[in-house]
Residue, then its C-alpha position, 0 to 999 in steps of 0.5 A: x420438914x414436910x418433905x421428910x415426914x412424907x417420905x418417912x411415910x412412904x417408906x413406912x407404907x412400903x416397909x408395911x406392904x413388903x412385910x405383908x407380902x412376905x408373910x403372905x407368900x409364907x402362909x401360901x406356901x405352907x398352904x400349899x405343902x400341906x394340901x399336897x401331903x393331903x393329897x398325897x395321903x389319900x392315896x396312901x389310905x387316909x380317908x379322913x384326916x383330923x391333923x396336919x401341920x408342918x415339922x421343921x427340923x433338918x428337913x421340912x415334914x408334913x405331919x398329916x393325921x388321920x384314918x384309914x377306912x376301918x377307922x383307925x388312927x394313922x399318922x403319915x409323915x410326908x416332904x415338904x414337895x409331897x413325897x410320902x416317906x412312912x405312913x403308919x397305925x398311930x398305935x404301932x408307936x408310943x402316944x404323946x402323952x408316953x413321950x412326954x413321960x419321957x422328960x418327966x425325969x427332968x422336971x421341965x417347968x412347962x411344957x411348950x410342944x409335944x409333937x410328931x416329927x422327922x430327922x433322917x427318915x426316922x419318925x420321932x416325938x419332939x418334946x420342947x420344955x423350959x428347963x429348970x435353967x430357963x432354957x428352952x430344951x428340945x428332946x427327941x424319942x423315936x416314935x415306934x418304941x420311946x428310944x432317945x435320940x437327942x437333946x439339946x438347949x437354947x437360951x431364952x430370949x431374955x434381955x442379956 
């Protein structure tokens, strides 16, 4: 019996160990991505950045934000290895709070995320709400001008 309880514990400990190494490596990696597409920006006229986070949709985008040297707000959107693929005023696009306006028709219940992002080149807002079906929905408006691209739903995770 005590053998079988030391050796539960050794597998725990290294289940424990295997899992902070896993999310180590995540967190060192996304570090990483972001410090590069800083990087990358400043060369691109982005003097002072004041966001930067990580889209993942079908490809994985640095959303960095930020401004030029006259101040004025620029967004850059930047791959995962560092390569810039637009960078523009925040002001030739439509705001976060117009893009959520944009699923205001569809009474979400709440709203989860409002976010900046990318799929196919195109800079784009993510809008992701609970439904009136309780689902989580995700709608997509193009950033320069509030055209919808897309929308879909997934259920919730709930006990089925």
């Amino acid at each position: 019996m005590k053998k079988i309880v030391i050796a539960f514990v050794c597998v725990l400990f290294a289940a424990l160990f295997l899992y902070i190494d896993a999310y180590s490596d995540a967190i060192s990696s996304k570090n990483e991505s972001e410090q590069r597409a800083m990087k990358q920006v400043e060369k691109k006229g982005i003097v002072e950045v004041t966001d930067v986070y990580t889209y993942r949709g079908s490809d994985v985008y640095v959303i960095v934000i930020g401004k030029n040297d006259k101040g004025e707000q620029m967004i850059a959107w930047v791959t995962e290895k560092g390569r810039v693929v637009d960078v523009r005023k925040a002001s030739e696009g439509i705001t976060k709070q117009q893009a959520l306006s944009s699923v205001q028709p569809y009474q979400p219940e709440a709203v989860v995320s409002v976010k900046l992002g990318m799929e196919k080149e195109v800079p784009l807002w993510e809008i992701t709400y609970i439904d009136e079906r309780d689902r989580y929905s995700f709608y997509y408006v193009r950033f320069e001008d509030g055209a919808f691209l897309k929308r879909y739903h997934f259920a919730r995770g709930k006990d089925s």
